[in-house]
Structure formats: C-alpha cells, structure tokens
N, C-alpha and C positions, 0 to 999 in steps of 0.2 A: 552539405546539409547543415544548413543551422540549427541550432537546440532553441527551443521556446523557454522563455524563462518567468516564472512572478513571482512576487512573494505576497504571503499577504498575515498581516498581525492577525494574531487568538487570544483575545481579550483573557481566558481561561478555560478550562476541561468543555464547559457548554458551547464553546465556539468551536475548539478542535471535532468534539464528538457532528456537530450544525456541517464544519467542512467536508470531513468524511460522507456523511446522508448527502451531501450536496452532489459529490463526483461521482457516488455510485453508482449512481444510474448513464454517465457515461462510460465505464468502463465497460471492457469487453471481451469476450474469451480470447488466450492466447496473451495477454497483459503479461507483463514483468514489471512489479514497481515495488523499489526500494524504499524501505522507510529508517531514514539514519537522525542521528542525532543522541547525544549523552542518556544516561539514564533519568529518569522522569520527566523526559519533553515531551512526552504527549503518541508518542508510535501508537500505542495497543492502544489507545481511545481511539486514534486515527480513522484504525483499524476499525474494532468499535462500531464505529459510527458509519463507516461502508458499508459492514454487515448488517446494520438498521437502514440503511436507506435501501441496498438489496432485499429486504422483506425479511432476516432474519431476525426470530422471537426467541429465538434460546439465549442459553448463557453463552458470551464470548468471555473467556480468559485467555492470559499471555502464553502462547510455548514456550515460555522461557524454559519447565523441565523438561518438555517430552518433543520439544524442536520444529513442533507440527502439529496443527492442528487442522481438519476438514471439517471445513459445511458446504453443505451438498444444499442447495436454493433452487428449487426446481431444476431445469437440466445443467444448472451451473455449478462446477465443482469452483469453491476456492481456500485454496491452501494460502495457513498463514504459518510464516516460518518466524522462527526467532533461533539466531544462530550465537545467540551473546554467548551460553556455554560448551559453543562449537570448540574444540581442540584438536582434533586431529584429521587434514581434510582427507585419510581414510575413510572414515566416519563416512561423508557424501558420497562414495561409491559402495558401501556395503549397507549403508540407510537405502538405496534405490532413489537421492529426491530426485536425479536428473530426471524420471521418469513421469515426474509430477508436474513441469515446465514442459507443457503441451498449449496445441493449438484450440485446448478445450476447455482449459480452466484458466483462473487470476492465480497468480503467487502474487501475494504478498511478503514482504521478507524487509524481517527488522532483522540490524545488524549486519550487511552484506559484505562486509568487508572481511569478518572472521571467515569466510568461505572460503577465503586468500586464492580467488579469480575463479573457482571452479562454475559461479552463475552464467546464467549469461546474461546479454546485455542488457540494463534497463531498458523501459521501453517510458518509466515513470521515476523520476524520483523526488519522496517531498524529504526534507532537510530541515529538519525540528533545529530552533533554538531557541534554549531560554534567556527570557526578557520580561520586560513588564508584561508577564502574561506569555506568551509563545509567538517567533516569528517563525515560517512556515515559508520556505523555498522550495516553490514547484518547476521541476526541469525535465522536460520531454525533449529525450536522446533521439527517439525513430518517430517514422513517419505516424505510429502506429498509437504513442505517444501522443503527437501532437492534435492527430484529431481527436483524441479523446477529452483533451484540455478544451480544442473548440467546439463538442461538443457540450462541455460542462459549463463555458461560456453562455455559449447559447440559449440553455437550460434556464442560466441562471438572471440573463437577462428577460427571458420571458417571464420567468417569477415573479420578476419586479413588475414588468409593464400591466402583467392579470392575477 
C-alpha cells in the first residue's frame, strides 16, 4: 500500500482554522489522525477548525492540562488528545484512552509521539511546520485515510466549480 501524500502552505491562523472546516466534513467515525509538529504550528487551530466545520459552536480549547477533551456533535463523539505532558505511558492504561479509539468516534491526537507506540495506527497525519506562515503535510497511512483525503478533494473541488 502506498501512503498519499500533500502538502499545502497556511498563509496564517485564518488558513489553518479555513483547512481544518474544509476536511471536516470528510472525516469519518473510527479516524485516527495525528496532529504533530513544534509548539505554536497551528495543531489546536487545526483542530479548531474541524470542530467549526463539524457544526460545533462552543468553546474549543487545547488538552494540553487535562489530556482530553469530548464533543459530542450529534451521534459523533470526537476526542481530542493532547499528550505534550504525557510522562509516564502508565498514565494510557489507567486513563482508559485505548477505550476511546473506536469504530465510533475521530481521535484527534496532538503530540503522538509522547505515547511512545501505545496509539494505534494513523489513519491521518497532518505535520505542522513553521514557515512564512505554516507548511502543512498531509499523509494518509490506511485505506481509510485515504478516502477521506479524496473525499475532501472532491468536496473542495466542487466548491470551486459552484
């Protein structure tokens, strides 16, 4: 299996939050996608902006203290992680998250590395770096992945043509 790959430049915050609302309506229950890159490249806007394009009107803030945060968007649960002050990967098995990577909900999950393997596999990953502005590497690992990217293709080339 080949992995899909793009990238594509974020002018600033208004383009990362524009990307995010753009994909959200392809993603789909059962997703894995990682959101990596340094601190202040754009993750939680990313994020953000998923959850405005999925219909969510509340406040999104970062887990960076409480590791996890739920919104629950009509029958869609989606968990966003933030593992930056993950330290001990005890922590994931008496936190319960494996429980929360289901065939029912999105994880989102900044920082996947600090999990040190306990995730499982992306199914998405975008790869924040900063530049004039943010460049934004998107790589779809599974199948499951990749139609999500050509769904969000498709999406977005219709946007343009109507």
């Amino acid at each position: 299996m080949i992995a899909l790959h793009q990238t594509c430049h974020l002018a600033d915050e208004t383009a990362t939050l524009a990307l995010g609302t753009a994909i959200a309506p392809a993603l789909r229950p059962g997703l894995v996608v990682f959101l990596q890159g340094e601190l202040g490249a754009g993750k939680t806007t990313f994020a953000r902006g998923i959850l405005r394009g999925l219909g969510y009107q509340g406040k999104v803030k970062s887990p960076t203290y409480n590791l996890i945060e739920l919104y629950k968007i009509s029958r869609l649960y989606l968990y966003h992680f933030d593992f930056y002050r993950f330290n001990n990967p005890n922590e994931w098995e008496e936190a319960g998250f494996r429980d929360y990577f289901n065939a029912d909900s999105i994880c989102l999950v900044e920082w996947p590395e600090k999990a040190n393997g306990l995730l499982p596999q992306a199914d998405l990953k975008f790869i924040f770096k900063v530049a004039e502005g943010r460049d934004v590497e998107i790589q779809a690992d599974t199948e499951a992945g990749k139609l999500c990217v050509k769904r969000w293709q498709i999406s977005s080339r219709n946007n343009m043509l109507g």
